[in-house]
Backbone bond lengths (Angstrom), bond angles and torsions (degrees), N, CA, C in turn:
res aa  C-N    CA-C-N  psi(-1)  N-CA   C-N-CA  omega(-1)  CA-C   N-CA-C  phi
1 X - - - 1.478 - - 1.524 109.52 -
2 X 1.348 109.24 141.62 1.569 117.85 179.28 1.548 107.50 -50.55
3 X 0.950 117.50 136.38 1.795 100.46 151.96 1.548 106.11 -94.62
4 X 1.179 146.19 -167.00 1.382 159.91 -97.60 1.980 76.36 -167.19
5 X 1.486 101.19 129.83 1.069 122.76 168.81 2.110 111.16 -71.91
6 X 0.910 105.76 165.99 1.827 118.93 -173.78 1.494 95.81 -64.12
7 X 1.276 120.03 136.10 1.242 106.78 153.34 1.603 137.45 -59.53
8 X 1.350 134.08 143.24 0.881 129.77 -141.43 2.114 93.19 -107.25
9 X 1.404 130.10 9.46 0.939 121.88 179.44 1.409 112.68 -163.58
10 X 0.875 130.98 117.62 1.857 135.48 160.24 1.813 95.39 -14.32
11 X 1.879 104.71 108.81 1.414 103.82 157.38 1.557 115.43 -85.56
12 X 1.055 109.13 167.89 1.606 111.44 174.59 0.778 126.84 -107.58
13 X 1.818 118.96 113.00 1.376 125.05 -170.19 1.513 126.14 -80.69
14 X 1.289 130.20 166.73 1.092 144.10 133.99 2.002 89.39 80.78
15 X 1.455 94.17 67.96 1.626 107.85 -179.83 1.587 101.70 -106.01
16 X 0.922 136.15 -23.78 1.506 135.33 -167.65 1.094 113.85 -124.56
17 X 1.506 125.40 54.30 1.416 117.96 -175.84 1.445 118.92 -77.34
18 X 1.457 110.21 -28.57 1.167 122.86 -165.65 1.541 120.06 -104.48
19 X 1.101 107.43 135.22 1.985 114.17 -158.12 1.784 105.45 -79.22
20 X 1.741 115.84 144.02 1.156 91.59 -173.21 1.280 85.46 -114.95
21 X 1.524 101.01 147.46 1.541 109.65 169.58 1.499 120.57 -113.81
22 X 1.076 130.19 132.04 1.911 124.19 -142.99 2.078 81.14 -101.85
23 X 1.181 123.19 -19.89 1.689 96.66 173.58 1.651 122.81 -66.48
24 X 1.591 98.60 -40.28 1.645 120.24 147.63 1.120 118.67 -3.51
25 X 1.326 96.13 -62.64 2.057 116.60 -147.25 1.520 121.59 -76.38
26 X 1.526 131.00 72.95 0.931 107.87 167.88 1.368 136.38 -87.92
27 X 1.511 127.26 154.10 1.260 132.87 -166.25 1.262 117.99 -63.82
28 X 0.994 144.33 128.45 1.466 160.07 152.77 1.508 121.94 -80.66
29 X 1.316 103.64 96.41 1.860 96.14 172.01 1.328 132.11 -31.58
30 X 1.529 92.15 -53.81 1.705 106.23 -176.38 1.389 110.10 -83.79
31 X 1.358 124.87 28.99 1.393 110.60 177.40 1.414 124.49 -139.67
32 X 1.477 88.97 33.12 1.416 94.70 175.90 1.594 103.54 -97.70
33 X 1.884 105.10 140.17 1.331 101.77 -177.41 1.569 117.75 -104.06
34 X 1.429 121.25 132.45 1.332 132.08 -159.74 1.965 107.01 -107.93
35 X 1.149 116.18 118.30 1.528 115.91 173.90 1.917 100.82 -80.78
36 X 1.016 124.66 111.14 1.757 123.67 161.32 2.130 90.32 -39.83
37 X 1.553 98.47 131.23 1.271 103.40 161.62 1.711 114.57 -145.33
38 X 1.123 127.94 152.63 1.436 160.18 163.29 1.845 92.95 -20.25
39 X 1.191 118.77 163.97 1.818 115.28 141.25 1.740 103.13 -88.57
40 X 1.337 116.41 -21.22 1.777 99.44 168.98 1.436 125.12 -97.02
41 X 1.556 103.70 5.61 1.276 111.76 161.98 1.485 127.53 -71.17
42 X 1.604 89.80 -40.22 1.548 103.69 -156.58 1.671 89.58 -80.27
43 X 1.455 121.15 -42.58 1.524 120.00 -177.95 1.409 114.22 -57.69
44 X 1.638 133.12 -46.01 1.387 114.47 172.22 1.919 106.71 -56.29
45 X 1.066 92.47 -49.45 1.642 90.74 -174.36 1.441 120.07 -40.72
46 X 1.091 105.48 -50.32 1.783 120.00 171.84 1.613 105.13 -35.03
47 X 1.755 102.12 -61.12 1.287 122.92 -143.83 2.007 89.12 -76.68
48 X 1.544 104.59 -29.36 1.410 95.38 -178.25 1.257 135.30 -92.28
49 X 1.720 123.65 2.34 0.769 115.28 166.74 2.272 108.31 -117.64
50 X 1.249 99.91 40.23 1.414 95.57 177.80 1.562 104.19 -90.77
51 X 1.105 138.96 -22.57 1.440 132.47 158.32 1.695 122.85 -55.51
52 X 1.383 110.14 1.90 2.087 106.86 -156.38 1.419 89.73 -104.39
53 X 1.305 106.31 116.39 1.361 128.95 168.53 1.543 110.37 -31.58
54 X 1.743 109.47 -69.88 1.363 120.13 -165.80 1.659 97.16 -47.82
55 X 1.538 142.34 -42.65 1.189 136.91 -168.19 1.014 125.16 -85.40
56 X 1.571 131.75 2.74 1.525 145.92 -175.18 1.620 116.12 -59.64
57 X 1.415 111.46 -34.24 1.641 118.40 -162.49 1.794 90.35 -132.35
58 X 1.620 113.72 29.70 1.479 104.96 144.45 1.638 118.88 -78.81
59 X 1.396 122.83 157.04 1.164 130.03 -179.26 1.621 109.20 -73.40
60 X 1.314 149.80 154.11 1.184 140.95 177.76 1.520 114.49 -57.83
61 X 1.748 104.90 -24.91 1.705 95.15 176.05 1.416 109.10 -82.23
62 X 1.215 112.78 -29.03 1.589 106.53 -170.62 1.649 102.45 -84.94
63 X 1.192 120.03 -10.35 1.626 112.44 164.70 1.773 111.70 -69.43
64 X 1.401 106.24 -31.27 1.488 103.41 -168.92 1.645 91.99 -65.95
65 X 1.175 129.21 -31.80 1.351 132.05 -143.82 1.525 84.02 -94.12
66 X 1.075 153.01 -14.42 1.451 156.97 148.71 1.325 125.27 -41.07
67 X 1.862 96.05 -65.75 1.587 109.00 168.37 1.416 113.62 -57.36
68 X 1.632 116.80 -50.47 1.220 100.48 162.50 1.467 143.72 -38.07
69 X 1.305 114.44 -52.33 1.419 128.50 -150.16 1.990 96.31 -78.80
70 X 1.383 116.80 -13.70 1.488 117.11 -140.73 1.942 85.10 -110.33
71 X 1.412 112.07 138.75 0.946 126.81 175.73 1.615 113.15 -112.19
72 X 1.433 102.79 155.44 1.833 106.31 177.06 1.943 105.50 -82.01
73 X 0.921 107.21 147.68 1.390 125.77 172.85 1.291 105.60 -130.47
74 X 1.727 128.84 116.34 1.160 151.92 142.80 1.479 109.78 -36.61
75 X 1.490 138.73 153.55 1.606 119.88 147.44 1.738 81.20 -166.30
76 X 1.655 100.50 165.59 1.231 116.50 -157.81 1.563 87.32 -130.38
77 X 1.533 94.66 173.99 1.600 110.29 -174.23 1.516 100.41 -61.02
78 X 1.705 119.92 140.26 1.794 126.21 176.01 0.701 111.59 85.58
79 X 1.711 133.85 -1.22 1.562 123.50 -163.55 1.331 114.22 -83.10
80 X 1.345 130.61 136.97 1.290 107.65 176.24 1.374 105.73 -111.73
81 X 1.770 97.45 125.85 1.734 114.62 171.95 1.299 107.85 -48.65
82 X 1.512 115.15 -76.55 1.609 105.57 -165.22 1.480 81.81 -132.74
83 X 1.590 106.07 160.75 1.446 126.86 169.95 1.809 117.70 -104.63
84 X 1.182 98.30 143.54 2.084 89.61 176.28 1.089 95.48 -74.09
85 X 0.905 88.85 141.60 2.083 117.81 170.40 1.781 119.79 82.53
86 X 1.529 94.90 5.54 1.818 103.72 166.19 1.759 97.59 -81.23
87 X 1.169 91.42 161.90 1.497 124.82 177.02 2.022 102.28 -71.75
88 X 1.300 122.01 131.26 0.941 79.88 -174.95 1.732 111.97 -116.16
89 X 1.097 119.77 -179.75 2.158 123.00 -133.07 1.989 78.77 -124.81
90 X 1.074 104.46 -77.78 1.772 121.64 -164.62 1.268 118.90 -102.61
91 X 1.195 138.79 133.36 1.389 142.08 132.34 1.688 121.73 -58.35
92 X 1.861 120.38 121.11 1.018 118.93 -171.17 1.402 132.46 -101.81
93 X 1.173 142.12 138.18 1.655 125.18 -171.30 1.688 83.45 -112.92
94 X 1.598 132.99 150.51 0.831 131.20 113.76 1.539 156.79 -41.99
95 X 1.752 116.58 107.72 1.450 94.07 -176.25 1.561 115.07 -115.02
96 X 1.249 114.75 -15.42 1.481 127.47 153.36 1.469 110.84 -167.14
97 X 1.488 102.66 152.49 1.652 125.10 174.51 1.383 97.99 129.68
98 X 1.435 98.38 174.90 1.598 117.65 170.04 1.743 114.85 -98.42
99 X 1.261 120.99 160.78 0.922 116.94 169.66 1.593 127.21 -151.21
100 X 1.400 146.07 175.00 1.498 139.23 -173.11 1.283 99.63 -141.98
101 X 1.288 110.77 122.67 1.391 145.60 155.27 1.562 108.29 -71.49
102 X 2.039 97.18 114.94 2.198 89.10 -177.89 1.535 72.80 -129.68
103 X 1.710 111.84 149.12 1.468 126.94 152.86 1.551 99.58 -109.86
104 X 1.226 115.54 149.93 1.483 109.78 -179.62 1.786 126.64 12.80
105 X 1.679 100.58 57.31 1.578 112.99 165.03 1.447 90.85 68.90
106 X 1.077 131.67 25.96 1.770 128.09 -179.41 1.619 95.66 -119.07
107 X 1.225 121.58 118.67 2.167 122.95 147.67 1.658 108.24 -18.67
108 X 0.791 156.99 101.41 1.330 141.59 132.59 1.255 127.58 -51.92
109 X 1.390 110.13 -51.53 0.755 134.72 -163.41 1.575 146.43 158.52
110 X 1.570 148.44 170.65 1.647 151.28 -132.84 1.036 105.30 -122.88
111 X 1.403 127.66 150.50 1.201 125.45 108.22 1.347 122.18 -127.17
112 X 1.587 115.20 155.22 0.919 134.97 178.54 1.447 143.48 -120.11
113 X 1.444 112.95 71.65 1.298 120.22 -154.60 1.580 140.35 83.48
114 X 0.915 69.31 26.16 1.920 78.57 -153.78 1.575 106.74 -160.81
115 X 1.263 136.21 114.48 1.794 134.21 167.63 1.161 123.68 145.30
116 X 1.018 129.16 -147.64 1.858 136.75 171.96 1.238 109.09 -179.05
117 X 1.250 103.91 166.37 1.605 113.74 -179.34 1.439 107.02 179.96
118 X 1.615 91.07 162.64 1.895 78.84 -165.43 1.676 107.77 157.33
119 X 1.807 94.95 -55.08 1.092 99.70 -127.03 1.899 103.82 -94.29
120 X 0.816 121.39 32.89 1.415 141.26 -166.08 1.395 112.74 -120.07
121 X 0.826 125.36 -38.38 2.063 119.00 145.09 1.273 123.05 -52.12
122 X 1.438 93.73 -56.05 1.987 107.14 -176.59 2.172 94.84 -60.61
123 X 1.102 110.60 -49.88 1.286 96.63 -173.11 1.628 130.27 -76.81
124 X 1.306 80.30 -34.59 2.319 86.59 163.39 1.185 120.43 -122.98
125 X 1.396 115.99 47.40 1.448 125.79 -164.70 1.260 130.03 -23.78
126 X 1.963 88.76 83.07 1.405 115.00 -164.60 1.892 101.00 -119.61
127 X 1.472 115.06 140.56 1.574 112.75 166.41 1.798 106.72 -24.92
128 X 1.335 109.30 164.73 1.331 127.06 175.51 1.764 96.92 -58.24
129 X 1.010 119.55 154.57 1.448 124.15 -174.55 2.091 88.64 -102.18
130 X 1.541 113.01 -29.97 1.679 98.14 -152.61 1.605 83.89 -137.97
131 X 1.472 84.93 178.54 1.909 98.61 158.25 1.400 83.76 -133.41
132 X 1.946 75.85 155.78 2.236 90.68 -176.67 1.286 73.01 -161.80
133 X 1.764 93.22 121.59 1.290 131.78 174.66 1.328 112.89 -106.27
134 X 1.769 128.25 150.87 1.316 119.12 175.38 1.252 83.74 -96.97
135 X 1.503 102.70 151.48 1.938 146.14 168.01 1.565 105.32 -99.61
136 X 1.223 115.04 -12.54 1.642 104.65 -173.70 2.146 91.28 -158.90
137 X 1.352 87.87 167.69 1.668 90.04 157.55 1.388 110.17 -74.08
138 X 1.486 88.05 161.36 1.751 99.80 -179.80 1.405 123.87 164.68
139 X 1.041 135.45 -176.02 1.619 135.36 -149.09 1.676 111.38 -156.71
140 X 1.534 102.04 121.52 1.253 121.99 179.92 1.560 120.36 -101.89
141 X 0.986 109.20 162.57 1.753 111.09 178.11 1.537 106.90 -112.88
142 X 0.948 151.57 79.89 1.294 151.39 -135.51 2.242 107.34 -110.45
143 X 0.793 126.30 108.18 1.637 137.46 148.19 1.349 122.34 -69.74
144 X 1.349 98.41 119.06 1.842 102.94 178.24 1.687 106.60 -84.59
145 X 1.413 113.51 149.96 1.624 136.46 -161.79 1.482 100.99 -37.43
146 X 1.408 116.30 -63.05 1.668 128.38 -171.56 1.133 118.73 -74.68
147 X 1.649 116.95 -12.97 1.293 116.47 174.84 1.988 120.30 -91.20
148 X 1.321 99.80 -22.78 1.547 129.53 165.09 1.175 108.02 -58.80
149 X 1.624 116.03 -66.74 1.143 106.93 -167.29 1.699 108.04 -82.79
150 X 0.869 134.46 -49.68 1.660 121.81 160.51 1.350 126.98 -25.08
151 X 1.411 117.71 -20.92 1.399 110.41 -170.27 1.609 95.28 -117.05
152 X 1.173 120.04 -70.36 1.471 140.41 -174.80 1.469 109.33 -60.89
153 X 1.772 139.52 -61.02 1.179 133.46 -166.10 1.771 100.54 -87.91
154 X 1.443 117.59 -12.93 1.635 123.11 171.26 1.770 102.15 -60.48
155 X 1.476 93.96 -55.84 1.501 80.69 -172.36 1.445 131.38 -102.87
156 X 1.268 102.61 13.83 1.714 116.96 139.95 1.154 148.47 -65.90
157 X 1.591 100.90 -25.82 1.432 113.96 164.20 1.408 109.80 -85.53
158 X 1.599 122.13 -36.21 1.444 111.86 179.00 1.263 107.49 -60.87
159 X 1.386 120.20 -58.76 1.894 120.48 167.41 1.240 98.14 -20.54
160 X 1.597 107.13 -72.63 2.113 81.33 -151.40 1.627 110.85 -76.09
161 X 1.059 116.61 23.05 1.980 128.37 -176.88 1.543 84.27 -79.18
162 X 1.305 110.05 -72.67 1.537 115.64 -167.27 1.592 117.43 -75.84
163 X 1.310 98.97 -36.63 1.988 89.47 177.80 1.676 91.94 -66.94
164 X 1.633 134.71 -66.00 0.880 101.56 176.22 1.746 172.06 -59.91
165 X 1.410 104.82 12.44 1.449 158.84 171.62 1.551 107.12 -79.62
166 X 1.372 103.26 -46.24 1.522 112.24 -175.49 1.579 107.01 -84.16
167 X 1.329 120.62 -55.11 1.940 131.37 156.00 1.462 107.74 -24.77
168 X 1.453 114.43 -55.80 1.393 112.39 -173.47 1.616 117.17 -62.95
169 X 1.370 116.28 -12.93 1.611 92.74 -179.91 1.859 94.43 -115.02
170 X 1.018 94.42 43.88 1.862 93.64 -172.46 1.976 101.02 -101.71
171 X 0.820 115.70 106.72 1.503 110.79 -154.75 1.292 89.08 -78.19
172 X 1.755 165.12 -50.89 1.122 139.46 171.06 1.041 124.35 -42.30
173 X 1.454 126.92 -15.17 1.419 134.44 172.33 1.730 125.72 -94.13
174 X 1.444 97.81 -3.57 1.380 113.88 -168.79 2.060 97.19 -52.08
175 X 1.349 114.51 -51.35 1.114 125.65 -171.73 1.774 96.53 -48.03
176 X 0.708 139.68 -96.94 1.636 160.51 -144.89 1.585 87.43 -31.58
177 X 1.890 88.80 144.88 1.852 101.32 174.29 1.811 94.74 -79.57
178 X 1.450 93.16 153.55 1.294 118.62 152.62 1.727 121.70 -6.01
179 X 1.169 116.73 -82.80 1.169 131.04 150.00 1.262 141.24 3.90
180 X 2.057 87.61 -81.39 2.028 104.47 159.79 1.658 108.47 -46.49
181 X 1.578 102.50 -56.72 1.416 92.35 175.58 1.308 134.76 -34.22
182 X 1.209 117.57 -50.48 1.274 134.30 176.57 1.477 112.53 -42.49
183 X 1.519 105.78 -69.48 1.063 113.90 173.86 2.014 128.83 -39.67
184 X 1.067 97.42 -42.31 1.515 117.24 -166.49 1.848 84.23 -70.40
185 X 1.457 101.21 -64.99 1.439 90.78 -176.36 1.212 139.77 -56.97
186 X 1.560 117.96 -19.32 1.443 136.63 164.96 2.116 110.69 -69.59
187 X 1.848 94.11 -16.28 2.141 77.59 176.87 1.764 103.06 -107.70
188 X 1.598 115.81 5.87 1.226 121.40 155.45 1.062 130.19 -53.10
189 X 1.633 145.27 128.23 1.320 140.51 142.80 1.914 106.32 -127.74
190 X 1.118 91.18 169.42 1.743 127.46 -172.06 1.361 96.29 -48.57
191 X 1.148 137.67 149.41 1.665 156.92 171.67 1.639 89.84 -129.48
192 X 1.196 148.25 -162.56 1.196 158.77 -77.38 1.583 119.11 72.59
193 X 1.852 120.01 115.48 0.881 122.35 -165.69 1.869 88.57 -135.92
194 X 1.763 123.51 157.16 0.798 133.37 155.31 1.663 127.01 -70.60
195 X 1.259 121.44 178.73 1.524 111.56 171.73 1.319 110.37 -80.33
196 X 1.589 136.01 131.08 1.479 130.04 164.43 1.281 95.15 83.74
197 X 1.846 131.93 17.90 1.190 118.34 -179.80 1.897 106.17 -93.24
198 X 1.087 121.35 131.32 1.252 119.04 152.32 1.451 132.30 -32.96
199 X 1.605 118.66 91.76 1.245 119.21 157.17 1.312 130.45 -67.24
200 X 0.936 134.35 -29.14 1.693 153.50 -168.32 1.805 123.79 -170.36
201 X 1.363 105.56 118.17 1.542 89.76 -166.10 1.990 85.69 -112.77
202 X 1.221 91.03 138.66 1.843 121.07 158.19 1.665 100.73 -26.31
203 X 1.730 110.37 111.24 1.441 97.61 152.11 1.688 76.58 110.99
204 X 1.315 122.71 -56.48 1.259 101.84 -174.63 1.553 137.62 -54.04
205 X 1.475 141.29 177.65 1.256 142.40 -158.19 1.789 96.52 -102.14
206 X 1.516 106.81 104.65 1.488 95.70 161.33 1.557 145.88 -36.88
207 X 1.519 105.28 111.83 2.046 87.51 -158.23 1.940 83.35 -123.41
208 X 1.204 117.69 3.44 1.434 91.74 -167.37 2.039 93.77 -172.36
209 X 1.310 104.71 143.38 1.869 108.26 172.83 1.397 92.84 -101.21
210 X 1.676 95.34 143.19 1.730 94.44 171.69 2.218 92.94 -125.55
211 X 1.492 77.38 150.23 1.454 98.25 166.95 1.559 126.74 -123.70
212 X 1.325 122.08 114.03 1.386 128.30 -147.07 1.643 85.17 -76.14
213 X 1.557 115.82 132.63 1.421 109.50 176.89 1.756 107.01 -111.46
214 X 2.059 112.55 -23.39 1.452 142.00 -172.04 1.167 105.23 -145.58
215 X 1.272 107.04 121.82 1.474 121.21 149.33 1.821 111.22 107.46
216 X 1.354 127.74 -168.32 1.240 104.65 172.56 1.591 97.30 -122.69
217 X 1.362 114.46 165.51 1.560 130.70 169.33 1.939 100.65 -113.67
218 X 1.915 91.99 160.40 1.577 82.96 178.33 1.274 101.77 -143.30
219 X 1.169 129.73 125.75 1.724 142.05 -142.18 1.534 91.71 -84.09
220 X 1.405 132.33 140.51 1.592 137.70 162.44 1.606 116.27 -124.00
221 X 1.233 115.01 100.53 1.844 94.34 166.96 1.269 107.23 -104.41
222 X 1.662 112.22 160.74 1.429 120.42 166.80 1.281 115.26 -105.02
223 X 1.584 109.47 156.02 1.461 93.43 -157.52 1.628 93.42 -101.31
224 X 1.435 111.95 139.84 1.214 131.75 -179.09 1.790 123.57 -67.51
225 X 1.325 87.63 96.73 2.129 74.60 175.72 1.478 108.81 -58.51
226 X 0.932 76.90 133.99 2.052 88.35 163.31 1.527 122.02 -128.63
227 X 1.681 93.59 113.39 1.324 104.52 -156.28 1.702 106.97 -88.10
228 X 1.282 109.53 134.17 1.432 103.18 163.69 1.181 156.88 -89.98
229 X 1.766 113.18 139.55 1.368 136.90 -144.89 2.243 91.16 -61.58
């Protein structure tokens, strides 16, 4: 197996020394940072980060403040995005090219047009976990460390403040450590329902648990003929 060619430039170390804590953090008007973009800039961008988990249960203003904050990155065939064991600078969205995933000089694994990565330093400000090399030319959407975590790990921790608040009076859940909670509340996001709208109809295939966080719901069963054997 190949190993991963030399890097081709001095990375820059020792960018994240300092831990961010989102109770810390207060907001600053003037400090939100804005990239000037295209209308066909801003539309792949849209289009490329609507798959990223971490951005699902942003609010529509704090998504604009995303598109804003996120710049294009060019890269050419060999380049290496990030290295394991750098500090890490950006969180990345894919918007085209190929790319190689190495853990200790080993393939892991691709991507191909399509993903992100990144974001696992910026969030436990830990060394790079990989190297991801480009295989082809291609173009990234790139977020700097303080601007990620201000927008994205701010309102993850407020999420799990309140989903977990909401877990705690859930009496099947009463059992679970601390922790599980956490967890459960970190794969939660927001639904929005109309009045008299159908949340779940009888008969259907379980795809999802809901937990009422606003408003009230009103339980209906039908009563089942039961025909005889």
């Amino acid at each position: 197996m190949l190993k991963p060619p030399p890097t081709r430039f001095t990375r820059r170390k020792s960018v994240s020394a300092e831990r961010y804590d989102p109770e810390a953090d207060e907001e600053e008007g003037d400090s939100q940072i804005v990239h000037p973009k295209s209308d066909e800039q801003r539309k792949r961008l849209s289009e490329a980060v609507k798959p990223i988990f971490l951005f699902r249960s942003l609010e529509p203003e704090q998504m604009h403040c995303v598109l804003d904050a996120m710049f294009e990155k060019k890269v050419c065939v060999g380049e290496h995005v990030i290295d394991q064991g750098d500090d890490g600078d950006n969180f990345y969205v894919i918007d085209s090219g190929t790319y190689d995933i190495y853990v200790d000089d080993n393939m892991v694994g691709k991507y191909d047009s399509t993903g992100s990565f990144g974001e696992l330093a910026l969030m436990y400000n830990m060394p790079r976990a990989a190297t991801i090399i480009a295989t082809s030319e291609g173009s990234l959407w790139a977020m700097d460390r303080l601007t990620f975590r201000r927008i994205v790990l701010k309102n993850a921790y407020e999420k799990r403040k309140v989903y977990e608040s909401l877990l705690e009076n859930v009496p099947m859940l009463k059992t679970l450590e601390s922790y599980e909670r956490m967890n459960i509340a970190d794969a939660l996001y927001s639904k929005t329902f109309e009045d008299e709208e159908i949340i779940i109809k009888q008969g259907d295939n379980a795809d999802c648990m809901y937990f009422v966080e606003d408003g009230e719901a009103r339980i209906a069963v039908k009563n089942m003929e039961v025909i005889p054997g």
